[in-house]
N, C-alpha and C positions, 0 to 999 in steps of 0.2 A: 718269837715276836716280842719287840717290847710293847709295854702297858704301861699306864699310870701318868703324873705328868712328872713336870722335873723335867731335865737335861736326860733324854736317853741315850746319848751318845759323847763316850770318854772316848779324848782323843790317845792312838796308840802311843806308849812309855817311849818310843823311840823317835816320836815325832816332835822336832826341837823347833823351837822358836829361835827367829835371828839370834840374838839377845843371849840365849843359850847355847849356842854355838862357836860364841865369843868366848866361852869357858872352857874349851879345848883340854885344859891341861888338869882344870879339877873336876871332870867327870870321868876321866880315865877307861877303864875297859867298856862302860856302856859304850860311850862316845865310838869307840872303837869296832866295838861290836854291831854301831846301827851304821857305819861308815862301811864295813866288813858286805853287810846286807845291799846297800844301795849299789856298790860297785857290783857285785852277782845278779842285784839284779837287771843293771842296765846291759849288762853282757847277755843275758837269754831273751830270746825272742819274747817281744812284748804280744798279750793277750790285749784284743778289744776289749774294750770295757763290758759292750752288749752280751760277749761271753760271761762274763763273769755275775750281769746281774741273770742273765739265763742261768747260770746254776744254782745260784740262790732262789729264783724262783720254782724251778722245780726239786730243790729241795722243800722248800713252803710247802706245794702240792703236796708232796708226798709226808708229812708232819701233819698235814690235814688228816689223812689216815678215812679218807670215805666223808669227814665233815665236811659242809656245805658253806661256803662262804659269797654273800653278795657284796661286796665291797673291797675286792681286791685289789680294786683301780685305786682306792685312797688308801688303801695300805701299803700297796708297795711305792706311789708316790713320795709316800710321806717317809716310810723307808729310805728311800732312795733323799730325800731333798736334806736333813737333818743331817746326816753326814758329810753332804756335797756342799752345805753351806758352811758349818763348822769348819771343815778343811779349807776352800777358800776362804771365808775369813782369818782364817789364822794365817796361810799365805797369804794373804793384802795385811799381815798386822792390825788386825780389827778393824782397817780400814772401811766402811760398811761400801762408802762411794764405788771405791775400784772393786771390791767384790760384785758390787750390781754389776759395773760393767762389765767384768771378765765373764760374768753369768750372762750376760745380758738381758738383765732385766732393771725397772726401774728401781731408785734407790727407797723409794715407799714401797713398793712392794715387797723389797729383801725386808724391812723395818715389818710391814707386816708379817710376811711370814715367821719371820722369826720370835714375836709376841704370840703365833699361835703354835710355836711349838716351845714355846719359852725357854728361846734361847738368848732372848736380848738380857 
């Protein structure tokens, strides 16, 4: 689990902005190699997403190891939104607008939320 404030969430080395993608030819093997990934993976059956946060969550449980936690509901939210906003804002290009929308929620609210994980 992360802790503390700051940015807890670095986006993954292979996730390119437009911008960097127009570089094609001076990034050489990475480029190739996150190109290499994306074609394999749109070829294997895609996982729901509710899969994947259920494994993580009972991975959590079990890291818990018998400890007692009352506030799981705002931990794995907050888990869960810090990534999912990060990512859509870097796909809208920091656009904050079209991220609320594609979120659908309002664009003060993405502004708030994002001052309370201090990602603005």
């Amino acid at each position: 689990m992360r802790t503390g404030t700051g940015n807890p969430y670095k986006p993954h080395p292979y996730t390119l902005h437009k911008k960097q993608q127009s570089h094609r030819n001076t990034w050489g093997s990475t480029l190739n190699a996150a190109a290499d990934r994306t074609d394999s993976a749109r070829s294997a059956p895609r996982v729901p997403l509710r899969d994947h946060v259920a494994t993580s969550i009972r991975r959590f449980l079990g890291d818990l190891d018998g400890s007692e936690t009352e506030n799981l509901y705002e931990i794995a939210l907050r888990e869960l939104e810090i990534p999912l906003f990060v990512e859509v804002l870097q796909h809208c290009d920091g656009n904050q607008s079209r991220a609320a929308s594609m979120l659908g929620i309002h664009r003060a609210t993405l502004r708030k939320k994002l001052r309370e994980y201090g990602l603005d």
